[in-house]
C-alpha positions in Angstrom: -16.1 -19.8 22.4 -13.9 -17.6 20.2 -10.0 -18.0 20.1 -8.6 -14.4 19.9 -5.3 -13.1 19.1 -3.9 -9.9 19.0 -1.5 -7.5 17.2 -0.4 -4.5 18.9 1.6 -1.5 17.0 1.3 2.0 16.0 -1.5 3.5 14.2 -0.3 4.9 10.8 -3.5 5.3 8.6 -7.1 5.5 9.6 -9.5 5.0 6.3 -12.8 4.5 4.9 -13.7 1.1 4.2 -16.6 0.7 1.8 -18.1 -2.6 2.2 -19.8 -2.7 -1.4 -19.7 -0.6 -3.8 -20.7 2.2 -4.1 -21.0 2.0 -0.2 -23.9 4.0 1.1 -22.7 3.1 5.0 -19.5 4.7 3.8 -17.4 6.1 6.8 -19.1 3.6 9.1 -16.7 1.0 8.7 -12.9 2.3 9.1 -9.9 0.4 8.0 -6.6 0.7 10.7 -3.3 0.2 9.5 -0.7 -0.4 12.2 2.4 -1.2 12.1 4.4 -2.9 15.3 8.3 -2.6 16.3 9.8 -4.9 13.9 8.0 -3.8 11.0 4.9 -5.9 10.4 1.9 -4.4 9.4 -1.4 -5.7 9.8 -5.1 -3.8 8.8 -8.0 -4.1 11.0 -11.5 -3.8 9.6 -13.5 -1.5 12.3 -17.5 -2.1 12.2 -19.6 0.1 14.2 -20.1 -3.2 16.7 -16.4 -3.2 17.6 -15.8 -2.6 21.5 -13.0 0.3 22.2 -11.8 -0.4 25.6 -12.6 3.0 27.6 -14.9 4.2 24.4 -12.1 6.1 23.6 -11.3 7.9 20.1 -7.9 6.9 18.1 -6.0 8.8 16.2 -2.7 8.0 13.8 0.1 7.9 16.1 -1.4 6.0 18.8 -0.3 2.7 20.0 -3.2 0.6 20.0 -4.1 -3.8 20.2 -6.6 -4.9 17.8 -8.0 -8.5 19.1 -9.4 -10.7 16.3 -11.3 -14.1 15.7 -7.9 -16.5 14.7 -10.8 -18.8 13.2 -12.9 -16.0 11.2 -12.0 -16.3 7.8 -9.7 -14.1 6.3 -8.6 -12.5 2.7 -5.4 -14.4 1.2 -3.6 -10.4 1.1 -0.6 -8.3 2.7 -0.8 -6.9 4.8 -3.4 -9.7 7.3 -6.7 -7.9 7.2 -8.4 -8.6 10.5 -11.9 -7.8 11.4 -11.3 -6.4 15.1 -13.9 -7.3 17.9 -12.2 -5.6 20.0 -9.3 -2.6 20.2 -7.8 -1.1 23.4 -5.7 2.1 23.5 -2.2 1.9 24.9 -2.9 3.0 28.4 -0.1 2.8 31.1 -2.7 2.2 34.3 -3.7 -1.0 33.2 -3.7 -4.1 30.9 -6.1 -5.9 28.5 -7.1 -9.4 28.2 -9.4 -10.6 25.7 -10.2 -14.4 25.9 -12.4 -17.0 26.9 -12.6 -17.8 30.5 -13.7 -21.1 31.7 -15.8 -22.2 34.7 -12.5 -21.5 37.0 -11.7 -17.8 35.0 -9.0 -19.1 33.5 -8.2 -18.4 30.3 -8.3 -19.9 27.1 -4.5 -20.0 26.7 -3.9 -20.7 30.3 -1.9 -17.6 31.0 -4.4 -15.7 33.0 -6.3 -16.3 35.8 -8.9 -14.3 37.6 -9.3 -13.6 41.1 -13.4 -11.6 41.2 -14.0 -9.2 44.3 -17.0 -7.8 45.1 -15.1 -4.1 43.9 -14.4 -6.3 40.4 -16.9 -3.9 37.7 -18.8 -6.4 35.4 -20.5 -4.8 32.8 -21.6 -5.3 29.0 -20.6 -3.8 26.4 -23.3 -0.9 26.5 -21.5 -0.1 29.9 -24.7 -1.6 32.1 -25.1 -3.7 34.8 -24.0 -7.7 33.7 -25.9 -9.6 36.7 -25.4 -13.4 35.1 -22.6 -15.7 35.8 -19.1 -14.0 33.7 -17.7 -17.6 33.9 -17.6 -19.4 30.3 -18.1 -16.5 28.4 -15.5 -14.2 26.1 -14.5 -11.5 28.5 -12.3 -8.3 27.9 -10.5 -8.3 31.1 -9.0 -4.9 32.3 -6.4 -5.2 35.1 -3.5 -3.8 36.8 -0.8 -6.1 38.9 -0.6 -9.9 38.5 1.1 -12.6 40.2 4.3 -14.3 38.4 2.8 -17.3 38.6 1.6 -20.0 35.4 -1.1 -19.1 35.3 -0.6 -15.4 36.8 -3.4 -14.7 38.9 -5.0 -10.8 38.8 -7.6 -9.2 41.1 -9.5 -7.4 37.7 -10.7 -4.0 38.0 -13.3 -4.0 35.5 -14.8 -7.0 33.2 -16.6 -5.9 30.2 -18.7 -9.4 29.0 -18.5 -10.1 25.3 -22.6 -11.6 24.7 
C-alpha cells in the first residue's frame, strides 16, 4: 500500500534530469517545476515509468497534479523534489484520484468512495484489459460528479490499476 499525496500548480520549467553523471539516459528522466497559487514550488522527478493520465504531453504553462509516495525518501532541498508516480493534466471533464482502495473502494484517506458499474473502464497502465479484483490495490481513479457525502460516493468512469 502506498500513501500518496499531491501538489497541484502551474508548470513553469520542464528539464533534463541526469541521473549520474555523465548521464547516457539523459533526456529520459525530466525534472517539472511547478509552482501553485500561493507561491510554493515543488520539482517532480519524471521517469519513463510514470503514468500521465490520458497519455497526454505537458508543456510549461499547463496546470498539472503530480502524485507522490509521502513515505519514498526524499532530498533535504528547496524546493521538495518528488519522484511522481503519477501526473494528470488539468482537465475540466473530470477529476483524479490516486489512492489506495480497500476491500469496500474506499480510500485510503476516507474521502472517496467508489460505486463500480458494469460501464466503469478498468484497465492497467499499458491501457489493456485489468480482469482481477481492483479492490486493495493503488488505483488512479478518473471521475466526474460525486455525492456531498463523508465519504463522497462517485460512479468512476475509468480506473487505471497501479500493479
Amino acid at each position: 500500500m502506498t500513501n500518496f499525496l499531491s501538489f497541484t500548480g502551474r508548470v513553469m520549467g520542464i528539464d533534463n534530469f541526469p541521473i549520474v553523471q555523465n548521464d547516457p539516459q539523459l533526456g529520459c528522466y525530466k525534472l517539472f517545476s511547478l509552482t501553485d497559487r500561493d507561491g510554493k514550488t515543488v520539482n517532480f522527478v519524471v521517469e519513463p515509468s510514470t503514468y500521465f493520465v490520458d497519455h497526454v504531453q505537458v508543456k510549461v504553462g499547463d496546470i498539472v497534479t503530480g502524485f507522490f509516495d509521502v513515505d519514498a525518501p526524499v532530498p533535504l532541498i528547496y524546493p521538495p523534489q518528488y519522484r511522481a508516480i503519477v501526473m494528470a493534466k488539468e482537465n475540466p471533464n473530470y477529476f483524479v484520484e490516486v489512492s489506495f482502495f480497500n476491500s469496500q473502494f474506499i480510500s485510503s484517506d476516507g474521502n472517496l468512495k467508489l460505486n463500480l458499474s458494469r460501464q466503469t473502464e478498468i484497465v492497467l497502465q499499458n491501457e489493456q484489459a485489468f480482469t482481477g479484483n481492483p479492490a486493495n490495490r493503488n488505483l488512479v481513479v478518473i471521475y466526474g460528479a460525486s455525492t456531498r457525502s463523508i465519504p463522497a460516493q462517485t460512479t468512476p468512469f475509468k480506473i487505471i490499476v497501479l500493479c
